[in-house]
N, C-alpha and C positions, 0 to 999 in steps of 0.2 A: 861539120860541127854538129854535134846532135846537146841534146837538152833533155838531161836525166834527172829524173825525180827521186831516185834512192844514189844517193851518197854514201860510201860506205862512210862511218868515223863522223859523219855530218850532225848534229843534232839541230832538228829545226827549231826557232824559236818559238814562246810561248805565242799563240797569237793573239793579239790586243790589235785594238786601235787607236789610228796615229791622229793628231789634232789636223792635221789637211783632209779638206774635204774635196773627194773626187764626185765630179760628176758626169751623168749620159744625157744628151738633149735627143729625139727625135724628133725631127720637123716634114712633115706630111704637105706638101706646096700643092697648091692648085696646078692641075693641067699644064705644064708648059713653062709654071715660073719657078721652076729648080733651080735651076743658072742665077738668074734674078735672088733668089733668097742667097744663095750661095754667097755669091759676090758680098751682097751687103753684111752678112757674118764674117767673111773674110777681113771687110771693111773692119767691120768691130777686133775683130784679132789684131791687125793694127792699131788701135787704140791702145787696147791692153796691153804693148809692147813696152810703156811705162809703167804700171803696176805690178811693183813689187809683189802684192801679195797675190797674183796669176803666173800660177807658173805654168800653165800647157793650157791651150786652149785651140784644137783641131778642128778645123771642119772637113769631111768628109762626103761623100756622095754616097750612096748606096748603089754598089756597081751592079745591081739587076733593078733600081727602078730609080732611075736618072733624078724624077719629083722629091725622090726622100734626101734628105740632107740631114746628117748627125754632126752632135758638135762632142766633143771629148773635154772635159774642164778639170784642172785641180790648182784648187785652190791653199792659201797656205794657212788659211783659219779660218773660222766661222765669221770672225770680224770682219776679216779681208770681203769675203764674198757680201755679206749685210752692205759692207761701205758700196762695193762696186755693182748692187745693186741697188742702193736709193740713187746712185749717180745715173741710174736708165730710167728712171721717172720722166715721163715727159718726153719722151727722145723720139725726134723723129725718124732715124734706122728703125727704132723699136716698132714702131706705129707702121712703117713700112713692111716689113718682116712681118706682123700678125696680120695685114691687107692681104698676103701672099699665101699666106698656110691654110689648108684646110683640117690641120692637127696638129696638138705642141704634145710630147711626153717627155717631163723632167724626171730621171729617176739619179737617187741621191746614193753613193754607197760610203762607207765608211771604210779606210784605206787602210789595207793592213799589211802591206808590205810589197815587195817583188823587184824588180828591177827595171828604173826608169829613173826620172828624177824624181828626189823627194821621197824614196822607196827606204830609204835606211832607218 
C-alpha cells in the first residue's frame, strides 16, 4: 500500500484550523531516569482514560536516546485542556516528573486535518 499525494479528481480542502488542540512534549530526564519518567507519564495516560475531552495522549521514547521521552496530546478544546490542567496543580506525579528532567519543551500546533482521530 503506498500513500500518494496527487489524487487525480481530488480537490484538497481549504485549510483552516480545527477547534482541537494537538500537542508535542519533549522531556530531557536526568542520566538514567528515562524509564522512571516514562512510567510515571504512562501513569498519567491512565488517568486520562476518563476524560472526555483527551483524546490521544502517547508517550514515547526516543529510540537513539533512551533519557528523552515524548508525549503526543490532542485535545478536543482549549477548555478541555485549561480544565485538565488546573486539575495538575499540586500533583504529586507532576512534582515527580519535573525532580526527573533536566528539560521540558511544550510546543503547541494547531490541527489542521489528516488522518487519525479527530482529523475530519
Amino acid at each position: 500500500m503506498s500513500c500518494s499525494f496527487k489524487t487525480p479528481g481530488l480537490r484538497r480542502p481549504t485549510v483552516g484550523t480545527m477547534e482541537r488542540i494537538a500537542r508535542y512534549a519533549k522531556m530531557t530526564a536526568r542520566r538514567g531516569y528515562g524509564g522512571e519518567v516514562a512510567d510515571l507519564l504512562l501513569t498519567a495516560a491512565d488517568g486520562l482514560r476518563g476524560d472526555p475531552g483527551c483524546e490521544l495522549y502517547l508517550v514515547h521514547r526516543q529510540a537513539d536516546a533512551p533519557d528523552t521521552i515524548w508525549v503526543t496530546e490532542l485535545w478536543r478544546s482549549r477548555a478541555d485542556l485549561d480544565a485538565a490542567l488546573r486539575g495538575l496543580a499540586g500533583d504529586d506525579d507532576v512534582a515527580a516528573v519535573l525532580g526527573r528532567i533536566e528539560s521540558n519543551e511544550m510546543i503547541e500546533l494547531d490541527l489542521l486535518g489528516g488522518k487519525g482521530p479527530a482529523a475530519h
